[in-house]
PyMOL commands that place a pseudoatom at each C-alpha (Angstrom):
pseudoatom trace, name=CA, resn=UNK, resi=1, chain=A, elem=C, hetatm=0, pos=[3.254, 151.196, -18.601]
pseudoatom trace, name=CA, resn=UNK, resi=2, chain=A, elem=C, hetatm=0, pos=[5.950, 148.830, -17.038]
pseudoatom trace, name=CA, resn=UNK, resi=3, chain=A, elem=C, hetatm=0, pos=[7.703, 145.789, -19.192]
pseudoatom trace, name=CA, resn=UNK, resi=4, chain=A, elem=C, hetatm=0, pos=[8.043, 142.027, -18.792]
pseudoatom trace, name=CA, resn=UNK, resi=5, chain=A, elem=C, hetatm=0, pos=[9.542, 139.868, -21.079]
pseudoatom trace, name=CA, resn=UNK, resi=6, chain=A, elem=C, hetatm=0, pos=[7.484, 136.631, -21.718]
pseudoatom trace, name=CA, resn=UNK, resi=7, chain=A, elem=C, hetatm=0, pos=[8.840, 133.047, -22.819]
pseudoatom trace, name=CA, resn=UNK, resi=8, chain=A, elem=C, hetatm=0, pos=[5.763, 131.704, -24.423]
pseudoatom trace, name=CA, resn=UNK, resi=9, chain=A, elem=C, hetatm=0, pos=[7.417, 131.744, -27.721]
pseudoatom trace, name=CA, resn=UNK, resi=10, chain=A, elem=C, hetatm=0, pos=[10.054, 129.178, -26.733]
pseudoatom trace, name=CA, resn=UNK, resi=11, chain=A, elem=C, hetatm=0, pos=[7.037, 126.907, -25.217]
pseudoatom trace, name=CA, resn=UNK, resi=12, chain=A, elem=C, hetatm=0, pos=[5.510, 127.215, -28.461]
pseudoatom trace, name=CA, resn=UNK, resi=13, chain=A, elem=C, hetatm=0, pos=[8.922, 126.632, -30.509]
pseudoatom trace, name=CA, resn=UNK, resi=14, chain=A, elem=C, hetatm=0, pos=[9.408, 123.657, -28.086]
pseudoatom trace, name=CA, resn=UNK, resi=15, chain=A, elem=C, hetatm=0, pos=[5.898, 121.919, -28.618]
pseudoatom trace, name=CA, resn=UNK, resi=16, chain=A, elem=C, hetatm=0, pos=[6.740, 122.462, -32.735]
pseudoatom trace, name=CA, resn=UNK, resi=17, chain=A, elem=C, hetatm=0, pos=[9.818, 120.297, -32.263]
pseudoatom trace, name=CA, resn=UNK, resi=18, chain=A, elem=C, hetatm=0, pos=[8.283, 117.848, -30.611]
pseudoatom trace, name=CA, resn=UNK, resi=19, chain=A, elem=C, hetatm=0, pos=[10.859, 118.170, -27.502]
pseudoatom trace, name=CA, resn=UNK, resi=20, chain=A, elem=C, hetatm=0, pos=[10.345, 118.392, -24.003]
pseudoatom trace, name=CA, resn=UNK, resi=21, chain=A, elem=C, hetatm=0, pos=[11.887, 120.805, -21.474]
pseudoatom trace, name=CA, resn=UNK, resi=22, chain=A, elem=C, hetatm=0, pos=[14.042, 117.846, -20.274]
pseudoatom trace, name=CA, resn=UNK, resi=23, chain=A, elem=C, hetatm=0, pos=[15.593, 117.468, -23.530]
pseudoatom trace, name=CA, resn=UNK, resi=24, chain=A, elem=C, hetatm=0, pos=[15.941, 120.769, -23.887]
pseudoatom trace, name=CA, resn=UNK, resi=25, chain=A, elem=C, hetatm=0, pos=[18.542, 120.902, -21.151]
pseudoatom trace, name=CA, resn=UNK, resi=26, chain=A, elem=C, hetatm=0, pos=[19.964, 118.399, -22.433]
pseudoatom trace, name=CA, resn=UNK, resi=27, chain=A, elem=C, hetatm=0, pos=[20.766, 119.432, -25.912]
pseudoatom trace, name=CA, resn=UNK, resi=28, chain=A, elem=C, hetatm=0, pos=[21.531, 123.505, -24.831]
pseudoatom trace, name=CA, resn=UNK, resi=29, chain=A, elem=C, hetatm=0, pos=[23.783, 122.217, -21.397]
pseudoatom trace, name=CA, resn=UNK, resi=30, chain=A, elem=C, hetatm=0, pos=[21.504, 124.634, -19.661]
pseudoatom trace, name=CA, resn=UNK, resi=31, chain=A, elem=C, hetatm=0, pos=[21.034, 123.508, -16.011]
pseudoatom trace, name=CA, resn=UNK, resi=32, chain=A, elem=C, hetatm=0, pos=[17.351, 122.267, -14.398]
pseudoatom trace, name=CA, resn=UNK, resi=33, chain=A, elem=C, hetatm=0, pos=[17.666, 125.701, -12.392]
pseudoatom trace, name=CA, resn=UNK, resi=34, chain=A, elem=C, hetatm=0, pos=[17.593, 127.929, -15.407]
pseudoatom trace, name=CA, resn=UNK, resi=35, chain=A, elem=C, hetatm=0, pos=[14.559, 125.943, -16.753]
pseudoatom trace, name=CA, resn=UNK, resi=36, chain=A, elem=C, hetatm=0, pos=[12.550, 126.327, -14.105]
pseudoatom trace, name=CA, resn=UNK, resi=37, chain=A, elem=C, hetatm=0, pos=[13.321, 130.112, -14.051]
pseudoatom trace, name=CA, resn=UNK, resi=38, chain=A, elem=C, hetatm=0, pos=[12.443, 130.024, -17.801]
pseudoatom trace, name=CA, resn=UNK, resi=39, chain=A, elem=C, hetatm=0, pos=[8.945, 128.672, -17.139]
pseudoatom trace, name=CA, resn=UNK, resi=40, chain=A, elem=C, hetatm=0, pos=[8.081, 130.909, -13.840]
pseudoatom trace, name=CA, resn=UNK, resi=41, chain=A, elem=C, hetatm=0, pos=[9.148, 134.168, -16.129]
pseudoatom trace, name=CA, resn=UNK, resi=42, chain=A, elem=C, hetatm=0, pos=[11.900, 135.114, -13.827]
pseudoatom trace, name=CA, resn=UNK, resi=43, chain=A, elem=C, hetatm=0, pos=[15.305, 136.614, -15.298]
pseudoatom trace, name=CA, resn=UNK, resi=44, chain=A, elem=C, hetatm=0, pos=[18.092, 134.381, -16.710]
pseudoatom trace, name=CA, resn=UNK, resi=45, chain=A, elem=C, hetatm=0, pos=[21.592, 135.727, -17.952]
pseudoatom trace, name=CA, resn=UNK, resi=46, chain=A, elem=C, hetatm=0, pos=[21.587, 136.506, -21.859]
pseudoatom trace, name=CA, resn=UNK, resi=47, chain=A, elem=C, hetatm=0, pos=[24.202, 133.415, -21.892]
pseudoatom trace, name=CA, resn=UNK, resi=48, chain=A, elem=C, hetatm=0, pos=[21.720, 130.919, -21.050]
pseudoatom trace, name=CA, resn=UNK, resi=49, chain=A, elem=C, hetatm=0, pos=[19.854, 132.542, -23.511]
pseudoatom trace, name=CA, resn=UNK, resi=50, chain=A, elem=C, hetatm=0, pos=[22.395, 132.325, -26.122]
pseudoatom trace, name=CA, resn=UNK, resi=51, chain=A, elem=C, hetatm=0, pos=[22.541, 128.737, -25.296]
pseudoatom trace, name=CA, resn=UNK, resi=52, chain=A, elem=C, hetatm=0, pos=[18.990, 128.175, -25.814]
pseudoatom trace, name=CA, resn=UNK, resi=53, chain=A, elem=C, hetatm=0, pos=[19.384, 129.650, -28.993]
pseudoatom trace, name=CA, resn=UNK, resi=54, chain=A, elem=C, hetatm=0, pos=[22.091, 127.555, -30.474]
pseudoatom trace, name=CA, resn=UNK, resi=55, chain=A, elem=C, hetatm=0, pos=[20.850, 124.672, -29.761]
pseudoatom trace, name=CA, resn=UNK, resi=56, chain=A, elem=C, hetatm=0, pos=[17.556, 125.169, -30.709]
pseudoatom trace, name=CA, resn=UNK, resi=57, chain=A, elem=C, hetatm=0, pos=[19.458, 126.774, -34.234]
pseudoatom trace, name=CA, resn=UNK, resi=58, chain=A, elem=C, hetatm=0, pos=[16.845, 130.291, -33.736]
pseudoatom trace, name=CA, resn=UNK, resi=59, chain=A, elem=C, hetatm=0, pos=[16.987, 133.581, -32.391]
pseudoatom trace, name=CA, resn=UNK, resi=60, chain=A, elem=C, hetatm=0, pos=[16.425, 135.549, -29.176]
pseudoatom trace, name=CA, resn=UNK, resi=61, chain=A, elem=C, hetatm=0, pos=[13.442, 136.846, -30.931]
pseudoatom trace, name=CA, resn=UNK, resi=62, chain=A, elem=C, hetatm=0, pos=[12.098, 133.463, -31.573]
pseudoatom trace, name=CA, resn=UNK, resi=63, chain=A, elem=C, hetatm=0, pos=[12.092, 132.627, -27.810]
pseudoatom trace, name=CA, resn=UNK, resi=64, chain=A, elem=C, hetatm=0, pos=[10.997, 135.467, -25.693]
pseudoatom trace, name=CA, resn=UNK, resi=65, chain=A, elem=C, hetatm=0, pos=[9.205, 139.033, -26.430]
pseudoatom trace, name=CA, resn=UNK, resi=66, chain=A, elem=C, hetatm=0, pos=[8.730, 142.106, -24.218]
pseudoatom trace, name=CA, resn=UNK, resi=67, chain=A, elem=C, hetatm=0, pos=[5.138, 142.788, -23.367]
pseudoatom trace, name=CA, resn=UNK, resi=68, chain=A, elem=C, hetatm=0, pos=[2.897, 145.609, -21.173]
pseudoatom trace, name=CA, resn=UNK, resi=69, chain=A, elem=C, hetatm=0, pos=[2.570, 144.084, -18.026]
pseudoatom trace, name=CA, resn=UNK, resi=70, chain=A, elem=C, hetatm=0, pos=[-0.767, 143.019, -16.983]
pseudoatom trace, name=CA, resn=UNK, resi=71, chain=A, elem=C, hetatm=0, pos=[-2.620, 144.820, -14.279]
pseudoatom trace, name=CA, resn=UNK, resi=72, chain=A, elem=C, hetatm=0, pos=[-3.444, 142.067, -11.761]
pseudoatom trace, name=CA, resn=UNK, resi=73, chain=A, elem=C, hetatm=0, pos=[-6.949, 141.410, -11.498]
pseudoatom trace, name=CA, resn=UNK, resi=74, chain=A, elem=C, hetatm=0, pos=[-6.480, 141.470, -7.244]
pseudoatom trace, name=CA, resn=UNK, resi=75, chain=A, elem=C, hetatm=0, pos=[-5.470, 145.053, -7.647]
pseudoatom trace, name=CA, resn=UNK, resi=76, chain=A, elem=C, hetatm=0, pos=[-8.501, 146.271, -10.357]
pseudoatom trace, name=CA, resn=UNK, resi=77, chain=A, elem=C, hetatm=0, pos=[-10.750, 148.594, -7.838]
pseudoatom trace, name=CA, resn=UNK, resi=78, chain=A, elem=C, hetatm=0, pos=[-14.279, 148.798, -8.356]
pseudoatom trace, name=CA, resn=UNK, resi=79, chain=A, elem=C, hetatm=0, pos=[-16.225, 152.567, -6.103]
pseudoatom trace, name=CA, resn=UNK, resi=80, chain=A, elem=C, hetatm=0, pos=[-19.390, 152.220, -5.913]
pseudoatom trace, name=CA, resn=UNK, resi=81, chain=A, elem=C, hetatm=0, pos=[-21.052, 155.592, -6.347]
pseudoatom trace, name=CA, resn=UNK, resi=82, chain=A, elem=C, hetatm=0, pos=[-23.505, 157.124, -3.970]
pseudoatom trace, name=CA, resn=UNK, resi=83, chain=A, elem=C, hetatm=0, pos=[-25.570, 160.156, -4.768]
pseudoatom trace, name=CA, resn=UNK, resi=84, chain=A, elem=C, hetatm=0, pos=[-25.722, 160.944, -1.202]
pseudoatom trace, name=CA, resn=UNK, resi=85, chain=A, elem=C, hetatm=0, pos=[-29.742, 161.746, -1.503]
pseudoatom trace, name=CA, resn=UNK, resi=86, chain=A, elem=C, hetatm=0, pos=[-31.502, 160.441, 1.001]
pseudoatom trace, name=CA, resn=UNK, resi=87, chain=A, elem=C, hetatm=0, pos=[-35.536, 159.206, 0.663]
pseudoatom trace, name=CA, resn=UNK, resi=88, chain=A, elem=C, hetatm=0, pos=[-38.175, 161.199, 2.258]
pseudoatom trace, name=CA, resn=UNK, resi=89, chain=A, elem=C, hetatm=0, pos=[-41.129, 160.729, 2.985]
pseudoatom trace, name=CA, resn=UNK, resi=90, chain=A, elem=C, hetatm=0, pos=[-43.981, 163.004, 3.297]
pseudoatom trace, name=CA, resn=UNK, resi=91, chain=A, elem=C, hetatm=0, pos=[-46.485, 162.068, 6.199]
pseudoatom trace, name=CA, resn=UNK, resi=92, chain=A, elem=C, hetatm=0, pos=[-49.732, 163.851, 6.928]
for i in range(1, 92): cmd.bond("trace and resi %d" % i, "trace and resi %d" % (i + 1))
show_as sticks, trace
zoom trace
């Protein structure tokens, strides 16, 4: 099964400091770009990263995790089966 890495640890470390995304940019020096990249999943360089974790005085494991990916539930396929029998009826 296929990878992703997931940021909902720094979402959660964020709400437990009582500090905004905004202010996170702020403090790291991490542009708005990188952010919104952050919070849509989507890959950053480790040095924003490393940024994020200075400021923020944790560690890479404290702000993102690898996970299974997730099957979309627009892909899950449901057969129905069909015994292929068909009713008859006996008429006299």
């Amino acid at each position: 099964m296929a990878k992703t890495i997931t940021y909902k640890k720094l979402w959660k470390l964020l709400i437990d400091k009582n500090m905004s995304r905004s202010e996170l940019k702020t403090v790291s020096g991490v542009s708005t770009a990188s952010i919104a990249k952050l919070g849509k999943g989507e890959n950053i360089t480790t040095g924003v990263l490393i940024k994020i974790c200075e400021s923020l005085k944790c560690d890479l494991s404290d702000i993102m995790e690898l996970v299974d990916d997730e099957i979309p539930k627009t892909e899950t396929v449901t057969r129905k089966v069909t015994t292929g029998q068909k009713e008859v009826k006996n008429v006299d």
